[in-house]
C-alpha positions in Angstrom: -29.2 49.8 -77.2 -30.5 47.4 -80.1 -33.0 47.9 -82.1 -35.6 46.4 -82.3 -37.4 44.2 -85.7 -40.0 46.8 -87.1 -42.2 43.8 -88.4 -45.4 43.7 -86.2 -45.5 40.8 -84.0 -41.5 40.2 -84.4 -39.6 41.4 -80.9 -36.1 40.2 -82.6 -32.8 41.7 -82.6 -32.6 43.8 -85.9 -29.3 44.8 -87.4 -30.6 45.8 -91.5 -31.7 48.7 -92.1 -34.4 49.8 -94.8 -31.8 51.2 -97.6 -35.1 53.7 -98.8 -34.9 54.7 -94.7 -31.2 55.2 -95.4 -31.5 57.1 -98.8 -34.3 59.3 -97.4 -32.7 59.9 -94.4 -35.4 59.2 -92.6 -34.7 58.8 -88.5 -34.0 55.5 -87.6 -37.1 54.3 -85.4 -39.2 51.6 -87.2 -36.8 51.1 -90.3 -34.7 48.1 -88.9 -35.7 44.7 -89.6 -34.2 41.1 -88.3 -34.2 39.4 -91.6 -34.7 39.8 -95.7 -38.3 37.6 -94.8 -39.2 40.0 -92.1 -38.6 43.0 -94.2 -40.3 41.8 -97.3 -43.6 40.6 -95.6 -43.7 44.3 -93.9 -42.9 46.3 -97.0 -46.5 47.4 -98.2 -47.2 48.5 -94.6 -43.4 49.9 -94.4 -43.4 52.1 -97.2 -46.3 54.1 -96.0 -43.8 55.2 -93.4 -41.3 56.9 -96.3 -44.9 58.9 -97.3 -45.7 59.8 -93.6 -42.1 61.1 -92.7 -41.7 63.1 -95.5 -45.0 64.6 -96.4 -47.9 63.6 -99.3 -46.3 66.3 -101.2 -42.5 66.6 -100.4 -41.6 64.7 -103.9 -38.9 62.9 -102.1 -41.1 59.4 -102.5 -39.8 55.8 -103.0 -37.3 55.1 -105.9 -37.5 56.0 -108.7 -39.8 52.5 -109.7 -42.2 53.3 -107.1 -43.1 56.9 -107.6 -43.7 56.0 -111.6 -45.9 53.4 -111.0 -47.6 55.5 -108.2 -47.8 58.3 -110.8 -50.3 56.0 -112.7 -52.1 54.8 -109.9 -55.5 56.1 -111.3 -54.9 56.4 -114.9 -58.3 55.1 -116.8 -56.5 52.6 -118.7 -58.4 51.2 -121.6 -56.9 47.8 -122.6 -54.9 45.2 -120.4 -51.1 47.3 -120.7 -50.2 48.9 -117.8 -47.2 51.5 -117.4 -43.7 49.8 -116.3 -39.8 51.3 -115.0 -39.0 54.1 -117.8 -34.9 54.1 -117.3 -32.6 57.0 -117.2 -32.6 59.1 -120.6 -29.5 58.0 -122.7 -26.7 60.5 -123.3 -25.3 62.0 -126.9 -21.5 62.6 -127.3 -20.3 65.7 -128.0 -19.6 65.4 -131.4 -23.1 64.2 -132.8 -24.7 67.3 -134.6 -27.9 68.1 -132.7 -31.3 69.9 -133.5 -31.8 72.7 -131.9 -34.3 70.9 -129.1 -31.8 68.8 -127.4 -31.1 70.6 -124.5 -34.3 72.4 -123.8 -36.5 70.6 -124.9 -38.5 72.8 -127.2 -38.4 72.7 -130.9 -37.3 76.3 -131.5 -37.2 76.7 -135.5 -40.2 73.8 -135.6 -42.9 76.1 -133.7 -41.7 79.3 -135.7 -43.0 77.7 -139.0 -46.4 76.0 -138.1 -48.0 78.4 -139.7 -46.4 78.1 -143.0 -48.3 75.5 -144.5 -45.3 75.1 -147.0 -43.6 72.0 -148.6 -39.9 73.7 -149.8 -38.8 72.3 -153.2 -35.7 70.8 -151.8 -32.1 71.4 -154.1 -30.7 68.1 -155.8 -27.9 68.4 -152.6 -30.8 68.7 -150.6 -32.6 65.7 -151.6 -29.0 63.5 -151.3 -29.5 64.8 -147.8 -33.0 63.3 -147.0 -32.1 60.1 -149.2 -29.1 59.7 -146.9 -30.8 60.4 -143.5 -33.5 58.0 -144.7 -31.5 55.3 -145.8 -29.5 55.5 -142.3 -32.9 55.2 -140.7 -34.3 52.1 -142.7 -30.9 50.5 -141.0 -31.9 51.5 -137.6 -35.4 50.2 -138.2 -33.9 46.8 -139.3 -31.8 46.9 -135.9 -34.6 47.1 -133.9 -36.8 44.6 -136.2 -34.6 42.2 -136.0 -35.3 42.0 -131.8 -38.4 41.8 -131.6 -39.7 38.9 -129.9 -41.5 37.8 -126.7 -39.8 38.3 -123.5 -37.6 41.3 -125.0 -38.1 44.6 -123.3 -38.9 48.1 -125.8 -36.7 49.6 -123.3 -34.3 47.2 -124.1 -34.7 48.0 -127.9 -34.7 51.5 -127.2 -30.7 50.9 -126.2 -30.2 49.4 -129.2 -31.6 52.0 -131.1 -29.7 54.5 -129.6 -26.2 52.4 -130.3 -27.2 52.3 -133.6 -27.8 55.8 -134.4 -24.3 57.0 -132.4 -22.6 54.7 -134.9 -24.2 56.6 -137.7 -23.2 59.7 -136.2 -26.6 61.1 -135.9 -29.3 61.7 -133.0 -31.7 60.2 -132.1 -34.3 62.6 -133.2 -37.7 61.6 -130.0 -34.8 61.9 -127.6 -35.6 65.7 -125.5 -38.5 66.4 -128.1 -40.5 68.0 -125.8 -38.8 66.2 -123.0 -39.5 62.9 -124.2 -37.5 61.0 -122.9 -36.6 58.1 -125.5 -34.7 57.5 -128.7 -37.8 55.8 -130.4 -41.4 55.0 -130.1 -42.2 51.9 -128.9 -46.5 51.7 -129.3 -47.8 47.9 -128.3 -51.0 47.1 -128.5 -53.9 49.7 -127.6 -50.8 52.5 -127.5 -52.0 54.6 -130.3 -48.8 55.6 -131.6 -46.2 58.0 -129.8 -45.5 55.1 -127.3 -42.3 55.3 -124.4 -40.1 52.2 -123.9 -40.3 50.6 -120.6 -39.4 47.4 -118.8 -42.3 45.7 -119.7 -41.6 42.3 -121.3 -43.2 41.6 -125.0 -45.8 38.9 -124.6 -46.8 36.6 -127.3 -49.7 38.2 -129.4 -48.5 41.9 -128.8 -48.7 44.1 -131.8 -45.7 46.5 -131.6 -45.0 49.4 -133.4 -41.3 50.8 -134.2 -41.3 54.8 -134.6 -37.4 55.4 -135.7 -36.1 58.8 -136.5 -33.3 60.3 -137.0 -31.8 63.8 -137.7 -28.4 63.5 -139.7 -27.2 66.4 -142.1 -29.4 68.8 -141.2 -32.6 66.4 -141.7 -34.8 63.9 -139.9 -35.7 60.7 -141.7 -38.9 58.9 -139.9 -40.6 55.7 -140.9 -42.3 53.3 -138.8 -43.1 49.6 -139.1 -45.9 47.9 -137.2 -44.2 43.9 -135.8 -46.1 40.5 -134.6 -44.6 39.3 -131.6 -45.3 35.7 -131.4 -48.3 34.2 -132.6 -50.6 37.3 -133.4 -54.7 36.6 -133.6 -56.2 37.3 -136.4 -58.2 40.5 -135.8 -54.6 41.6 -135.1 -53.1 40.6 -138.8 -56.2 42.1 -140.0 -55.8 45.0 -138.5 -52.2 45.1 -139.5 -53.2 44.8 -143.0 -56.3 46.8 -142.9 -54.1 49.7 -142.2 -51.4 49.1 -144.8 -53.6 48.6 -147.4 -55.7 51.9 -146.7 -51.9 53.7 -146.5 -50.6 52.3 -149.9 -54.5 52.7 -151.7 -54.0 56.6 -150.7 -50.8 56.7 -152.1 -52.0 55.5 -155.2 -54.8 57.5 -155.9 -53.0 60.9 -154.9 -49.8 60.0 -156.3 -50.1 62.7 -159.2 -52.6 65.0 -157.5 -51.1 65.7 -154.4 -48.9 68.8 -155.4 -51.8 71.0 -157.2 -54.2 70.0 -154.0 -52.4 70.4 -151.3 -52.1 67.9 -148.1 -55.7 68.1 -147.1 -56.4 66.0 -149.8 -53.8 63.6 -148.6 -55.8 63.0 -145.4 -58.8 63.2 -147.4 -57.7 60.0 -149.6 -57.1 58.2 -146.3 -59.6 58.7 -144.8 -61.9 57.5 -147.8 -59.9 54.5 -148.1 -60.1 53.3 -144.2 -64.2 54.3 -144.5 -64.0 51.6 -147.2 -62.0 49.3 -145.3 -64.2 49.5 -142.7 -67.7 48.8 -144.7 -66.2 45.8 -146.3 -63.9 44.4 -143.5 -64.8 45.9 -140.2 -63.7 48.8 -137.7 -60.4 49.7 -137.5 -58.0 52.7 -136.8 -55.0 53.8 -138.0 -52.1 57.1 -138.2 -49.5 58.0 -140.7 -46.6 59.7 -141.2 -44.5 61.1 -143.6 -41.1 61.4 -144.1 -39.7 65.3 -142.2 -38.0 67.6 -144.0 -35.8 70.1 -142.4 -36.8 71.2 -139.0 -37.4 74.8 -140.5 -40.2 73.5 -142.9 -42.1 70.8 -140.7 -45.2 69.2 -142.2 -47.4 66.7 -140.7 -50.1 65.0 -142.2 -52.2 62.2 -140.0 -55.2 60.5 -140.1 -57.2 59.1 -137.5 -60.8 57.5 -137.9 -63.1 56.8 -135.5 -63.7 53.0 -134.2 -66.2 51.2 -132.2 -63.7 48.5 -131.8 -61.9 49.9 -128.7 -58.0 49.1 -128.4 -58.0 48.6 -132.2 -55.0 50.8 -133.1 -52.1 50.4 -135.7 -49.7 52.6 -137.4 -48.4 51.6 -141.0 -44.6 52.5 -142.4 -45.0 55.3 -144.7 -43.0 55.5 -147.7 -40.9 59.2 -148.4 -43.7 61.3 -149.7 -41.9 64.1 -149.3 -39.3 62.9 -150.9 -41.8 62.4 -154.0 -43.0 65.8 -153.9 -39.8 67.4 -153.1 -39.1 66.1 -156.8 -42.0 66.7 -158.7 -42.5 70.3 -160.9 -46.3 72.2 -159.9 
């Protein structure tokens, strides 16, 4: 016997079959449509069949595309970005040297010294080390620079920048980090920082940030550069250069201090200099990062300050800190 056209009102002959239906294996009553029309004009009222058959909570919902933009149904969004299609995590050949969080997720030797509150005098082997895995990140960075534009995906530049660090023969050092599932950070806009490449296009006026790092020899190398896409507004540039200025003001006034005080006073230099920034120029908001050493001696330092200016968010490229430390005598 035929079926049927599940569209209401249609009484054709229906020979396609819904291929969710199919993949679900759902039974075949009220999945066969007459035509691509029919079965496009039914689909919002079709897909609540998938959810019916199977159960609110079976898991089993829609593809992929549907249950991560059901996931963020209801998420309070604060600006006008919305969550897009997060592809497949990309896959690292065997012979890449891996930390020790690629597989499960968790950054073993990372959580073990969080309590050390120690910045290791690196050996002059050492140091080629980090100025190697740095320099091989500045490259990536430029790779993933050089696409930025409107209508390009961050998912899109998130391939590239996994090309680019397999041809370095190192790893992409977000990818697994507690399950995230990228090789960089894309942040646009109101994203604070931390950001996960999607299929949303770049519009004209985005702000993105690029969050590269990568672990080669032993050591990750991270820096991050903020982009215009298109023709930026100018609260945007100034925020931009609000935030780089504040950065490279700290740097300068802890320069020869920061070893005898510690990295409090790092934060604390920041934070005076954004205050500044925003008596004489306005609210803004900004993180920083500095350049990881080995996984064994992780040390963070960021700085957030507090904005009425809502969706005002940058991070600015941090120069190798560390690096600077790591060289100078107590």
């Amino acid at each position: 016997m035929a079926s049927v056209c599940s569209s209401p009102g249609c009484e054709m002959e229906a020979k396609l079959r819904c291929p969710t239906c199919v993949k679900l294996t759902l039974p075949d009553d009220g999945s066969y449509f007459c035509s691509q029309d029919c079965f496009k004009r039914s689909w919002k009222l079709h897909k609540l069949h998938h959810v019916l058959s199977l159960g609110k909570n079976s898991g089993k919902l829609l593809d992929d595309r549907e249950k991560q933009k059901s996931a963020f149904a209801n998420f309070p969004y604060t600006g006008k970005l919305r969550a897009e299609y997060v592809s497949p995590m990309s896959k690292v050949p065997d012979h890449i040297q891996k930390p020790d969080y690629s597989e499960t997720g968790i950054p073993i030797s990372e959580e073990k010294s969080k309590r050390a509150r120690v910045i290791v005098q690196l050996d002059e082997d050492e140091i080629a080390g980090m100025r190697k895995v740095c320099r091989l990140a500045r490259e990536v960075l430029d790779v993933a620079g050089h696409m930025v534009k409107p209508g390009i995906t961050t998912d899109e530049i998130d391939q590239a920048v996994h090309r680019a660090c397999l041809e370095r023969d190192s790893y992409p050092s977000p990818l697994n980090y507690y399950n995230f599932p990228k090789s960089v950070c894309t942040s646009v806009n109101e994203v604070i920082c931390h950001g996960i490449p999607d299929a949303r296009p770049l519009e004209d006026g985005d702000i993105l940030n690029i969050d590269i790092t990568l672990y080669h020899g032993g050591f990750h190398g991270d820096l991050n550069e903020t982009y215009v896409v298109g023709n930026v507004d100018e609260a945007g540039k100034k925020l931009i250069k609000s935030s780089y200025d504040a950065l490279f003001a700290a740097i300068e006034m802890g320069m020869n201090r920061v070893v005898r005080s510690g990295l409090g006073f790092v934060n604390g230099l920041l934070t005076q200099c954004l205050n500044d920034m925003q008596r004489s120029q306005g609210p803004c908001f900004a993180s920083s990062e500095g350049e990881l050493k080995r996984l064994q001696n992780q040390t963070d330092i960021q700085s957030y300050v507090r904005t009425v200016d809502t969706g005002s968010i940058n991070c600015s490229t941090q120069p190798p800190i560390f690096l600077i430390i790591a060289r100078t005598k107590p």
